[in-house]
GUVEX-6471 format. One record per residue (C-alpha): residue number from 0; residue in one letter; x, y, z. Coordinates in Angstrom, 2 decimals. Each point is the difference from the previous one (the first is absolute). Layout:
N
<r i="NUM" aa="A" x="X" y="Y" z="Z"/>
...
end
This chain:
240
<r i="0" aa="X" x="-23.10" y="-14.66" z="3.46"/>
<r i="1" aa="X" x="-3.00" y="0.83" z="-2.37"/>
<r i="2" aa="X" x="-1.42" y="1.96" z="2.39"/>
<r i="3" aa="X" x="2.87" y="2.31" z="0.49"/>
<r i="4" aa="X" x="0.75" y="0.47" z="-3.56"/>
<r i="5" aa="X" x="-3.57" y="0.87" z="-0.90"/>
<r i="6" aa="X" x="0.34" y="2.34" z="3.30"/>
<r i="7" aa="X" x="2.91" y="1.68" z="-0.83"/>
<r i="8" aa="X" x="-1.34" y="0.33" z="-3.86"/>
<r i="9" aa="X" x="-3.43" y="1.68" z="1.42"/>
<r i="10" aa="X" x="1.70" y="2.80" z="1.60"/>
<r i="11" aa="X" x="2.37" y="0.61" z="-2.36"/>
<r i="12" aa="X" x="-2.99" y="0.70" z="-2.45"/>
<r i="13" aa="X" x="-1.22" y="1.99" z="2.44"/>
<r i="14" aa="X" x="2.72" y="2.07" z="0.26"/>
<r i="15" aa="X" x="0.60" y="0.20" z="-3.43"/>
<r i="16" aa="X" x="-4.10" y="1.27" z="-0.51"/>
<r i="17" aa="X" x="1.02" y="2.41" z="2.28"/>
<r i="18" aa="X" x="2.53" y="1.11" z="-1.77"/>
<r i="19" aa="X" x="-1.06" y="0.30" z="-3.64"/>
<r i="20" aa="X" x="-3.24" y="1.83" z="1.53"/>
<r i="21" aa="X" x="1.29" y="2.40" z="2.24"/>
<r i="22" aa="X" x="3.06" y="1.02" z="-1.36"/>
<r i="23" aa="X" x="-1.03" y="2.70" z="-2.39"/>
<r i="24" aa="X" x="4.28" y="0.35" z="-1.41"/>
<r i="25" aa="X" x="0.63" y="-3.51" z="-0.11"/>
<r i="26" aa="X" x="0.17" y="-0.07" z="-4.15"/>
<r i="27" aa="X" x="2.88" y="2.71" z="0.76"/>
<r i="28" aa="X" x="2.48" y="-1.66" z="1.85"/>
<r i="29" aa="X" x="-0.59" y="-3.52" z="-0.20"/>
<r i="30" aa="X" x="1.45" y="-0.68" z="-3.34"/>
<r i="31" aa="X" x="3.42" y="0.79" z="1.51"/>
<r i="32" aa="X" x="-0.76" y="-1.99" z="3.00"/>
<r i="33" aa="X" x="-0.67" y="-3.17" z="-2.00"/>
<r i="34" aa="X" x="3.08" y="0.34" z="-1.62"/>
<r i="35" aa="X" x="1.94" y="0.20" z="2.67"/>
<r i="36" aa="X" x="-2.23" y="-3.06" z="1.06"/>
<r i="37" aa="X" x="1.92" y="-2.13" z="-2.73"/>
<r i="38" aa="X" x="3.10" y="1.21" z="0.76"/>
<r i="39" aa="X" x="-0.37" y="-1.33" z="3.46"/>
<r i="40" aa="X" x="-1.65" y="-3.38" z="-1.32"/>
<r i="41" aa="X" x="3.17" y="-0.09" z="-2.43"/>
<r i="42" aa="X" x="2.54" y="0.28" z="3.09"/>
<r i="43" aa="X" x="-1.85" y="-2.06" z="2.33"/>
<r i="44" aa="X" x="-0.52" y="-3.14" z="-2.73"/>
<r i="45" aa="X" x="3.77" y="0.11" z="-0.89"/>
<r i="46" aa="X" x="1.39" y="0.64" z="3.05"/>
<r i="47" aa="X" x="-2.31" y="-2.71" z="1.45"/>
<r i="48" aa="X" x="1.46" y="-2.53" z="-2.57"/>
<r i="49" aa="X" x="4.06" y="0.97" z="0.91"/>
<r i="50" aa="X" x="-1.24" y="0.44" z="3.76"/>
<r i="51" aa="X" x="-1.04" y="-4.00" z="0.22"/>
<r i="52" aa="X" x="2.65" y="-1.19" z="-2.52"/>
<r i="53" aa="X" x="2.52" y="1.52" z="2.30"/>
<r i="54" aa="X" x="-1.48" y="-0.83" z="2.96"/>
<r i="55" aa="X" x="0.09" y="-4.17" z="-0.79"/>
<r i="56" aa="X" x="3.36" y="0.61" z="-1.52"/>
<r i="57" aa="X" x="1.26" y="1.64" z="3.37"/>
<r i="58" aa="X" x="-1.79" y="-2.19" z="2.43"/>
<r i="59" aa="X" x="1.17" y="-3.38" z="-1.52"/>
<r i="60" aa="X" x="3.54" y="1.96" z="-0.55"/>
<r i="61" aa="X" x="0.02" y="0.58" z="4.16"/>
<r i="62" aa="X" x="0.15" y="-3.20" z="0.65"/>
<r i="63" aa="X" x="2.25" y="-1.59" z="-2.99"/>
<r i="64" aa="X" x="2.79" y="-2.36" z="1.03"/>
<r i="65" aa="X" x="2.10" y="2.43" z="-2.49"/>
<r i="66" aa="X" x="1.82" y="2.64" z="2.20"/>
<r i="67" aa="X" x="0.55" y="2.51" z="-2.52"/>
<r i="68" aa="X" x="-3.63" y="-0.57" z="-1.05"/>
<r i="69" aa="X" x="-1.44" y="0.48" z="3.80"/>
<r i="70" aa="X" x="2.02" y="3.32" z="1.04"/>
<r i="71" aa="X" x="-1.19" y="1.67" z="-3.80"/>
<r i="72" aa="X" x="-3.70" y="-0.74" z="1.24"/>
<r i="73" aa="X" x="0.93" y="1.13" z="3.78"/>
<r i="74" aa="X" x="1.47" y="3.23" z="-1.61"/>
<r i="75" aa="X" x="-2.65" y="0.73" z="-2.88"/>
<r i="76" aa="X" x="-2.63" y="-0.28" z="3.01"/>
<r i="77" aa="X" x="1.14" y="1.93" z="2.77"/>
<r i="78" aa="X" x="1.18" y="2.51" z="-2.75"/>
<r i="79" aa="X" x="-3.30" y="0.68" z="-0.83"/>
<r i="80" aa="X" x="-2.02" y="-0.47" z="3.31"/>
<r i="81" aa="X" x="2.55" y="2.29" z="1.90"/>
<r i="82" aa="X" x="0.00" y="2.48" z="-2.40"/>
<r i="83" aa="X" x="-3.40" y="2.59" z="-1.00"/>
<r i="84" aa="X" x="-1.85" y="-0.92" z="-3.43"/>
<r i="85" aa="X" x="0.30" y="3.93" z="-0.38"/>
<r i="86" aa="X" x="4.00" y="0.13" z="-0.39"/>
<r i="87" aa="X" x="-0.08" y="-2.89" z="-1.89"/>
<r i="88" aa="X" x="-2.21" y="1.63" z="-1.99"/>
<r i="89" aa="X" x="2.03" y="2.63" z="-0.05"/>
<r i="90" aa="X" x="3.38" y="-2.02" z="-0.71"/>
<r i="91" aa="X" x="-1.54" y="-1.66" z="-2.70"/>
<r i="92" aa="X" x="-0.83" y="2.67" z="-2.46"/>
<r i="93" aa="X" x="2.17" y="2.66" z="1.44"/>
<r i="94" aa="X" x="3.54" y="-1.66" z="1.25"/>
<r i="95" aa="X" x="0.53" y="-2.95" z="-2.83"/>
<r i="96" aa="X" x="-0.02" y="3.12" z="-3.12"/>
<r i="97" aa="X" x="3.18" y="0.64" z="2.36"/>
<r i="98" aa="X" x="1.89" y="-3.38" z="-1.20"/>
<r i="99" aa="X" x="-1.59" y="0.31" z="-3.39"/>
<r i="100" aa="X" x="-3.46" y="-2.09" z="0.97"/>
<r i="101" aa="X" x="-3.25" y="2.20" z="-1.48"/>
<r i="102" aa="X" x="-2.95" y="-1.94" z="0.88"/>
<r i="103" aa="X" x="-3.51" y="1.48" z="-1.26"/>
<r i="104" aa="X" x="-3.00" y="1.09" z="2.80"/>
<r i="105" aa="X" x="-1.80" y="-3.48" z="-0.25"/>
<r i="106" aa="X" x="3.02" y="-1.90" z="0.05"/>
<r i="107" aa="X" x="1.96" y="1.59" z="3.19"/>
<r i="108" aa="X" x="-4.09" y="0.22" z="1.60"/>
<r i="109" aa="X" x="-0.77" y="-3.81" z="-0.98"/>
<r i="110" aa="X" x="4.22" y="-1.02" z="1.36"/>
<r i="111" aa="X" x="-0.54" y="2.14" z="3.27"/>
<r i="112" aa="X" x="-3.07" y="-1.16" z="1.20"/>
<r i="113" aa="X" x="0.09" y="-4.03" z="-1.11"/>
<r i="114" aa="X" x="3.60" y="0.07" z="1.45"/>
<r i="115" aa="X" x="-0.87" y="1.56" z="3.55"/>
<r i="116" aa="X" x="-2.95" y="-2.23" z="0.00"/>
<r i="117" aa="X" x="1.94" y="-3.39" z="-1.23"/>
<r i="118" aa="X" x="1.94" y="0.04" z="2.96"/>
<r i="119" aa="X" x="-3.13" y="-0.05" z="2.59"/>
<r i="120" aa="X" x="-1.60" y="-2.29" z="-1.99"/>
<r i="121" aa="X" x="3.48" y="-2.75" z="-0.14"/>
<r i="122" aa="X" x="-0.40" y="0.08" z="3.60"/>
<r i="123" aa="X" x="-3.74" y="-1.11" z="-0.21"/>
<r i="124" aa="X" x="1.15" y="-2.99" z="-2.60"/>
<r i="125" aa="X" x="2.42" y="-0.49" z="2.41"/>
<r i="126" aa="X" x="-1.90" y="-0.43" z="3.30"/>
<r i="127" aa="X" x="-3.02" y="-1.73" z="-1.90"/>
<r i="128" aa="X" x="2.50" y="-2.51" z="-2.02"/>
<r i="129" aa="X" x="1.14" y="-0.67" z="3.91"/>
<r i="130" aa="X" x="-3.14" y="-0.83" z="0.98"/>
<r i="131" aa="X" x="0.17" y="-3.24" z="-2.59"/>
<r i="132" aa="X" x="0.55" y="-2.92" z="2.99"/>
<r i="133" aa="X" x="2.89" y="-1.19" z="-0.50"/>
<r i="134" aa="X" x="-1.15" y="-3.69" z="-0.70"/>
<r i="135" aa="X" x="-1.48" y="1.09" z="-3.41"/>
<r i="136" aa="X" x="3.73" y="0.62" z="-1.04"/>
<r i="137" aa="X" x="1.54" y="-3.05" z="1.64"/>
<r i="138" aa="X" x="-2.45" y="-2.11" z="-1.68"/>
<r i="139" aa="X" x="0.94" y="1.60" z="-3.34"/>
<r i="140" aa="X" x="3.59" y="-1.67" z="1.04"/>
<r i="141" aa="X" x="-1.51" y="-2.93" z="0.03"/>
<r i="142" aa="X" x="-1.88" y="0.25" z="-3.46"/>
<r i="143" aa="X" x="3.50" y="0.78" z="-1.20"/>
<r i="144" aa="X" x="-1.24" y="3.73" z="-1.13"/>
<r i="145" aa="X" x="2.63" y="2.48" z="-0.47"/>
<r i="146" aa="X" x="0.06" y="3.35" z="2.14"/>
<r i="147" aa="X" x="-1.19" y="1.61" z="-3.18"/>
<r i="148" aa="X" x="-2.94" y="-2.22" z="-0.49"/>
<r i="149" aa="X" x="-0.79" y="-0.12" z="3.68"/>
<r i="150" aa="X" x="-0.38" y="3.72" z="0.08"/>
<r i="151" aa="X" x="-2.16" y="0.37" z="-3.08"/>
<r i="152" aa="X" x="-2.16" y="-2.89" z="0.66"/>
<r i="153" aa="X" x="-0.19" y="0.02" z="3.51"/>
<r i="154" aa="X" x="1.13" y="2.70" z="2.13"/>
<r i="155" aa="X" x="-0.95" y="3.20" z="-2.34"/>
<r i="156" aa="X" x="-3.80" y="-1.70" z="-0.43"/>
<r i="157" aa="X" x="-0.77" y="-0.22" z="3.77"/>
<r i="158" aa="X" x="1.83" y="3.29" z="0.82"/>
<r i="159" aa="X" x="-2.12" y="1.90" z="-2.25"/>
<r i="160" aa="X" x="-2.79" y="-0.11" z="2.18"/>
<r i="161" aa="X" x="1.29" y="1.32" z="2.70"/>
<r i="162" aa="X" x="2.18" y="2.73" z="-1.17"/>
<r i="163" aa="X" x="-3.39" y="1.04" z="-2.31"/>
<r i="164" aa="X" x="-1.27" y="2.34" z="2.74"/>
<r i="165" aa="X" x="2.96" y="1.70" z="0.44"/>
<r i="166" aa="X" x="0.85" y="0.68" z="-3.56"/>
<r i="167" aa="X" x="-3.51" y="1.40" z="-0.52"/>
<r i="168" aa="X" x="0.61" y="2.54" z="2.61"/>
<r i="169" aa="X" x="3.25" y="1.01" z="-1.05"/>
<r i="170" aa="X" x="-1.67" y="0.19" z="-3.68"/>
<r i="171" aa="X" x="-2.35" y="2.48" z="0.98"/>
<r i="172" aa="X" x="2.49" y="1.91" z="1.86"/>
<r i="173" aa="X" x="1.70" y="0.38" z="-3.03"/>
<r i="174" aa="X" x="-2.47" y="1.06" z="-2.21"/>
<r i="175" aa="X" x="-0.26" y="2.66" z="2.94"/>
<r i="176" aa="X" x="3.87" y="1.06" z="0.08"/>
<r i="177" aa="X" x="-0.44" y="0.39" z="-3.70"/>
<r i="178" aa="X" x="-0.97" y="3.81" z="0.92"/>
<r i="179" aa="X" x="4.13" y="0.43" z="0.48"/>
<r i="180" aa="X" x="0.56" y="-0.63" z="-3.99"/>
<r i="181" aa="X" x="-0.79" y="3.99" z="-0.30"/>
<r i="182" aa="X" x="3.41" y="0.42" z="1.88"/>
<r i="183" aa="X" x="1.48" y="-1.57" z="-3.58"/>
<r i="184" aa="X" x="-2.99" y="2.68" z="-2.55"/>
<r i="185" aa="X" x="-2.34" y="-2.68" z="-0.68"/>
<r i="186" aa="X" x="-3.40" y="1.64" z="0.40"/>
<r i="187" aa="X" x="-1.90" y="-2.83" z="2.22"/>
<r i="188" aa="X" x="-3.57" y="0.04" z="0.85"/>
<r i="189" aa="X" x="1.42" y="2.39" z="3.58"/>
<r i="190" aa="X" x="1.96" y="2.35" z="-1.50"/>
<r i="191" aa="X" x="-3.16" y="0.66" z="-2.69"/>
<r i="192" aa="X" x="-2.06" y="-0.04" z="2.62"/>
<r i="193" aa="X" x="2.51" y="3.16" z="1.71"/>
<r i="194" aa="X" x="0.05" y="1.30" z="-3.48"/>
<r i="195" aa="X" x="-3.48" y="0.45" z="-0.94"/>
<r i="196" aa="X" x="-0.69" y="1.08" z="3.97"/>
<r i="197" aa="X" x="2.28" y="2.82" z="-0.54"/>
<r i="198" aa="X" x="-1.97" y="1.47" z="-3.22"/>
<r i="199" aa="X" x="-3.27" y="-1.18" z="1.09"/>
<r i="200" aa="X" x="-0.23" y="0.63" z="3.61"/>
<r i="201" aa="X" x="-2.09" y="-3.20" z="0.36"/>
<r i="202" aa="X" x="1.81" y="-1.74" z="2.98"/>
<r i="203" aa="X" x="-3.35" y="-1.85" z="1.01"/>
<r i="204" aa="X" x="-1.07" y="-1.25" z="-3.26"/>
<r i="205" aa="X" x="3.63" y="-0.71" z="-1.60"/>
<r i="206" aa="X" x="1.23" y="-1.95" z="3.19"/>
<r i="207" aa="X" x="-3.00" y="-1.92" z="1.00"/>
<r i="208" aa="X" x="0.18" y="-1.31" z="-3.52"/>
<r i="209" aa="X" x="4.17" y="-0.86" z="0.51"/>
<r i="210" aa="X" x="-1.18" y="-1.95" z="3.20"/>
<r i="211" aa="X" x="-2.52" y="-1.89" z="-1.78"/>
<r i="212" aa="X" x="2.27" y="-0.83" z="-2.86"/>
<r i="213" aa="X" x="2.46" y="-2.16" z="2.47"/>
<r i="214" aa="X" x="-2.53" y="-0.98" z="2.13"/>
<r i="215" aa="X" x="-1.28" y="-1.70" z="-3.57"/>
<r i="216" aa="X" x="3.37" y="-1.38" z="-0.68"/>
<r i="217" aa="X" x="0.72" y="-0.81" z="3.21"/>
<r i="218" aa="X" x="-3.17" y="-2.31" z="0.52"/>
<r i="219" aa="X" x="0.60" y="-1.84" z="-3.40"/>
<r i="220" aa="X" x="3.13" y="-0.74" z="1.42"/>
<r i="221" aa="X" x="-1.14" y="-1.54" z="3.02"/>
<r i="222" aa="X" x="-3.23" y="-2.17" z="-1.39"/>
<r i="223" aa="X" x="2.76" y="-0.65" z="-2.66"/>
<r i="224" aa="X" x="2.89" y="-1.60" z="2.78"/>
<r i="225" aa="X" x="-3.53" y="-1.73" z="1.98"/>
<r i="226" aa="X" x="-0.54" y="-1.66" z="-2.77"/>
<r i="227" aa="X" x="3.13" y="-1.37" z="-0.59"/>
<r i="228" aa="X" x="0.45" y="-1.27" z="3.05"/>
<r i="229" aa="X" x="-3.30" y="-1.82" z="0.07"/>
<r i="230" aa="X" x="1.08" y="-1.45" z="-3.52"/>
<r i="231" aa="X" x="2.94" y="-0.85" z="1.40"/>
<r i="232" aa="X" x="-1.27" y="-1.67" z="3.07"/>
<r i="233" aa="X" x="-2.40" y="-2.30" z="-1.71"/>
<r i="234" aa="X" x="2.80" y="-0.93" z="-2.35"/>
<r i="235" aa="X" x="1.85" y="-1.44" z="2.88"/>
<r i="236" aa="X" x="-2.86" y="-1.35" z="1.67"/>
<r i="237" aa="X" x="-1.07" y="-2.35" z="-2.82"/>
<r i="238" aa="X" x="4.36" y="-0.98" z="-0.18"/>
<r i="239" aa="X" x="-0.32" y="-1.09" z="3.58"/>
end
């Protein structure tokens, strides 16, 4: 694990070195790069925080003994999986003004993209709250736990684990599908990137540095979610 994080750090150093030396216009265009830098860090934090909330909320909802409450879940999530991120997107900041519903840039950016991305995630909490045997919740019955209780203290703990992997990956393919928030005028780290190509004419330099900007957030990310789940796993190791 140490060994890949000092790896990964090393080269991008390297390519950073690299960068800063060779790239005589850098000071020119980077400013605007940057900012659109935050502006994707802004979209992918928030929607990353609505994208797991819903995604618990709808994979717990799937399954709830409440009819009403299970077919809302079944149509929020195949809603939003069968549909493209784009149109929502586009629905979102373009359609609702239409039944008198004006939601800013960020907001209809951060909605879009933690909504489509809630409902793959529910059907990771789903499949990993599954996974649970089914003993652990019989022998809540026997403690005399509620359903409530037993799912906080005993099924969501153990599921964590497993759906961890899965939830990182979807994570960083969110941070990626971020570049459709320019679809709704918010000036993200790709669109700058087109922007500053266009009056620069430094495709090489502008869009190596884009690619090394997610690559960055995309690897914090993932030694983020590994070490989670080893956190997690010990946790449950020393329980058992």
């Amino acid at each position: 694990m140490a060994g890949r994080i000092i790896a990964v750090v090393a080269l991008t150093a390297f390519l950073c070195g690299i960068s800063f030396a060779t790239f005589s216009e850098l000071r020119i265009f980077l400013p605007a790069m940057l900012r659109g830098a935050v502006v994707t860090l802004q979209v992918s934090i928030l929607s990353a925080v609505l994208f797991i909330v819903m995604s618990f909320l709808a994979g717990i909802a799937k399954d709830s003994g409440t009819r009403l409450v299970r077919w809302l879940a079944i149509g929020y999530i195949e809603v939003f999986r069968g549909t493209s991120l784009l149109v929502q997107l586009f629905w979102l900041y373009f359609v609702l003004p239409e039944f008198g519903i004006v939601l800013s840039p960020m907001m209809a950016g951060v909605l879009g993209v933690g909504l489509n991305f809630g409902a793959y995630g529910a059907e990771i909490v789903r499949g990993a709250m599954l996974a649970v045997p089914r003993g652990q919740q019989e022998a809540s019955v026997a403690l005399n736990l509620s359903d409530r209780a037993c799912l906080i203290r005993i099924v969501i703990p153990q599921a964590v684990v497993v759906m961890i992997p899965g939830m990182t990956n979807l994570t960083i393919e969110l941070i990626k599908a971020t570049a459709l928030v320019s679809a709704v005028t918010l000036v993200d780290i790709t669109y700058a990137s087109v922007q500053q190509n266009q009056l620069h004419y430094r495709t090489l330099e502008i869009f190596t540095i884009t690619v090394m900007l997610y690559y960055c957030f995309a690897q914090f990310i993932r030694f983020g979610g590994s070490a989670l789940e080893d956190r997690f796993s010990r946790h449950l190791r020393r329980g058992h």
